[in-house]
C-alpha positions in Angstrom: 30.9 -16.0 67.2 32.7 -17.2 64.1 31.2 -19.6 61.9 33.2 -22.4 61.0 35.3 -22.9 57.8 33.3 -26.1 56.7 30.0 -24.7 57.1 30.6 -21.6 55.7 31.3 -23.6 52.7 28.7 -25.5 53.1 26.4 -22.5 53.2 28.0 -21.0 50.4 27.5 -24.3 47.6 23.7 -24.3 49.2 23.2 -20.6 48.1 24.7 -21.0 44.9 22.5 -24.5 44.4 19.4 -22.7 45.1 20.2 -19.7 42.6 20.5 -22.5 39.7 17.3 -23.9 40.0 15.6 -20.4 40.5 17.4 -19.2 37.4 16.5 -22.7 35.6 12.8 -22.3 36.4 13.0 -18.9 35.1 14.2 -19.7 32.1 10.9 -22.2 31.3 8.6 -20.9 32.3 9.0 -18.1 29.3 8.4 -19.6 26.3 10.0 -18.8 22.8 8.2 -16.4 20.2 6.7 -18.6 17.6 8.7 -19.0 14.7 7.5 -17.2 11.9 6.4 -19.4 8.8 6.0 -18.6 5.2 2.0 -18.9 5.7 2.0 -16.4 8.0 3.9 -14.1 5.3 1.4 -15.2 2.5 -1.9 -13.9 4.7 -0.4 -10.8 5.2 0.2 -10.2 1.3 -2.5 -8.0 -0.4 -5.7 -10.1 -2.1 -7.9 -9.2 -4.1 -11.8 -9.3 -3.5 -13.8 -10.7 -6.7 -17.0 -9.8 -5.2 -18.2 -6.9 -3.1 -20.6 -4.0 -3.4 -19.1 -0.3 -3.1 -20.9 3.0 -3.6 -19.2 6.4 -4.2 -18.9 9.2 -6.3 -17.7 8.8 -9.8 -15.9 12.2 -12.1 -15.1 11.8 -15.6 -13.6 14.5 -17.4 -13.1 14.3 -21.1 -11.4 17.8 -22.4 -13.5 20.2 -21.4 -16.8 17.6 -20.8 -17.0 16.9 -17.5 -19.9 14.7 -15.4 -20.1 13.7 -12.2 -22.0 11.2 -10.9 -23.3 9.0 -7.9 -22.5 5.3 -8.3 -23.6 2.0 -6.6 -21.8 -1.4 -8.3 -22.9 -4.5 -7.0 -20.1 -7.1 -8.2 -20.7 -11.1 -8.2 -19.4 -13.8 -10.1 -22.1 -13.6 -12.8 -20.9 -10.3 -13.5 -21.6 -6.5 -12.7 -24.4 -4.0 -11.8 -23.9 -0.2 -11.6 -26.3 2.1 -11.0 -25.8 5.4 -11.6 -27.2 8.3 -10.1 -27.2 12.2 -10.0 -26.1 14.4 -7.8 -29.6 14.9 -6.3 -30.4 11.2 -6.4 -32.2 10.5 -9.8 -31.6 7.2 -10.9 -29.7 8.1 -14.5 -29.1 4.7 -15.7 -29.0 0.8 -14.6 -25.7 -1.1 -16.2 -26.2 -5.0 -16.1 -23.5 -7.4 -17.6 -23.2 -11.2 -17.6 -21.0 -13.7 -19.4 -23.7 -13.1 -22.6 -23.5 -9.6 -22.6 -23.7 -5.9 -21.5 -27.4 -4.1 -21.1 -27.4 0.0 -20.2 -31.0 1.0 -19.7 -32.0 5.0 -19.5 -35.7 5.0 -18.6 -37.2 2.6 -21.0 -34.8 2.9 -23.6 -32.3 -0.5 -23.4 -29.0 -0.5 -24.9 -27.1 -3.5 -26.1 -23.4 -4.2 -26.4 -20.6 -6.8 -25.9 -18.8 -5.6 -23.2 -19.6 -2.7 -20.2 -16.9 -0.7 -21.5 -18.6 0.0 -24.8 -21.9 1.2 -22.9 -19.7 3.5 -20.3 -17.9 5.1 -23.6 -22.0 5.7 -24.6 -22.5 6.6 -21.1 -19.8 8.7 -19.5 -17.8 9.5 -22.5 -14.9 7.0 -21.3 -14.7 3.2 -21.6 -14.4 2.0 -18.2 -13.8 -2.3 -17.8 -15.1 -3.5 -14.6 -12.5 -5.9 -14.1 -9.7 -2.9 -14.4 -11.6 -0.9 -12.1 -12.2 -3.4 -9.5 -8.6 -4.0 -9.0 -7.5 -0.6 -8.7 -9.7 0.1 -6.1 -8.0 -2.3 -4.1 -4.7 -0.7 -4.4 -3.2 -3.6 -7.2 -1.9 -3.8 -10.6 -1.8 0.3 -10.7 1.3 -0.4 -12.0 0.4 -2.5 -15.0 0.1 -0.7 -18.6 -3.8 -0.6 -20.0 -4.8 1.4 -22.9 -8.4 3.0 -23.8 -9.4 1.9 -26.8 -8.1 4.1 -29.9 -10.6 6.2 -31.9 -9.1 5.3 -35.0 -7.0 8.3 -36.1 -5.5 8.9 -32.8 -2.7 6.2 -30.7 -4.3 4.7 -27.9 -3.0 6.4 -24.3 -2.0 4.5 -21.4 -3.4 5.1 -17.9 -1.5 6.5 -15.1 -3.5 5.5 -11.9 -2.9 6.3 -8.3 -4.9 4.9 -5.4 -4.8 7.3 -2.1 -5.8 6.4 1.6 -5.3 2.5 1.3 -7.1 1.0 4.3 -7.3 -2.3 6.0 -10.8 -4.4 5.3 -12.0 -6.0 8.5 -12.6 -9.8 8.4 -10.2 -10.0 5.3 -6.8 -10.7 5.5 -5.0 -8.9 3.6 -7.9 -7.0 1.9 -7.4 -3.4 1.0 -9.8 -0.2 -0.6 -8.6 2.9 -1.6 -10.2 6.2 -0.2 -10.1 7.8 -3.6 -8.7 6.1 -7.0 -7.4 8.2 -9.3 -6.8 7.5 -13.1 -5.3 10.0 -16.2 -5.0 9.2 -20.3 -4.2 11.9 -22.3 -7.1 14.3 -22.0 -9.5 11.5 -19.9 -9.0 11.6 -16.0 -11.1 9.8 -14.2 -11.7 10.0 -10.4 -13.5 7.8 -7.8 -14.2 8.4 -4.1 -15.2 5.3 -2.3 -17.6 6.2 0.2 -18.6 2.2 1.4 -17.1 -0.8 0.0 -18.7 -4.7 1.4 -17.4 -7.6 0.3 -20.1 -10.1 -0.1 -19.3 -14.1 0.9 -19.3 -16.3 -1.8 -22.0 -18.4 0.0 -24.4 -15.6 -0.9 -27.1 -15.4 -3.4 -24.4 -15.1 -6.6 -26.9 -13.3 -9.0 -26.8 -9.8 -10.2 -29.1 -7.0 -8.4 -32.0 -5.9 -10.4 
């Protein structure tokens, strides 16, 4: 039986009427991706953690002086404390700074100086600033030019630093540590393996370990 010309066009405008609104109610109910913002680029950015407490194995090797050593560096705002081990686990030495000063104790002998990196040159044969250090670990300013200190007869050289196996910190946006930091001057390389690294919140007890 042949349907009528009317109603078939009838039929027709109803089919087409219901495939607008199912196409309109597809189309909200999916919602648009979020615009992204400039804070969202910001957090993603590296940061840099001012306090934390890392141990790890420490190399120095000065021409044909090398020494190796176990390290544990507490870092707060008050300033620094490394101690540093031996292979075997022998306390060696106990390195304390604060905004007065720099202590280095061997047994019961105490050392006293201005800075830490004139009681690592003592130390370890190499003048090592904390606040360098710190940085590098975290993968940031290895491109920036420092200098070791000059021995007076010699220009002072400039360290070439690599940090390898850069990793994501959790509950830090943005925080990174290096598996292994690697540093060269003229004859001095230095070389660091991170084996932990915790930062530490700044709503903790800010003193240095003792």
């Amino acid at each position: 039986m042949a349907v009528p010309r009317a109603q078939w066009r009838r039929n027709v405008r109803r089919m087409l009427i219901i495939s607008s609104c199912v196409l309109l109610v597809a189309c909200a109910s999916v919602e648009p991706p979020p615009a992204s913002s400039a804070h969202d680029s910001v957090a993603t950015d590296p940061v840099y953690i001012d306090r934390f407490t890392l141990t790890g194995r420490l190399s120095v090797r000065t021409g044909d002086r090398l020494d190796t050593v176990h390290i544990k560096w507490s870092r707060v705002a008050l300033g620094d404390t490394m101690r540093i081990f031996s292979p075997f686990g022998n306390q060696l030495a106990l390195v304390t700074s604060t905004a007065g000063g720099a202590n280095l104790q061997r047994g019961d002998v105490v050392e006293r100086a201005d800075t830490v990196e004139a009681l690592t040159l003592s130390l370890l044969g190499v003048s090592i600033a904390p606040n360098m250090l710190a940085r590098w670990i975290q993968g940031l300013d290895l491109s920036v030019v420092d200098r070791l200190p000059s021995s007076g007869t010699e220009p002072a050289d400039h360290w070439t630093i690599q940090a390898e196996n850069l990793r994501q910190i959790d509950g830090v946006i943005g925080g990174r540590v290096a598996g292994r930091v690697l540093a060269r001057a003229g004859e001095v390389s230095l070389r660091l393996v991170i084996d932990s690294f915790e930062p530490r919140s700044s709503t903790s007890r800010d003193v240095a370990e003792q």
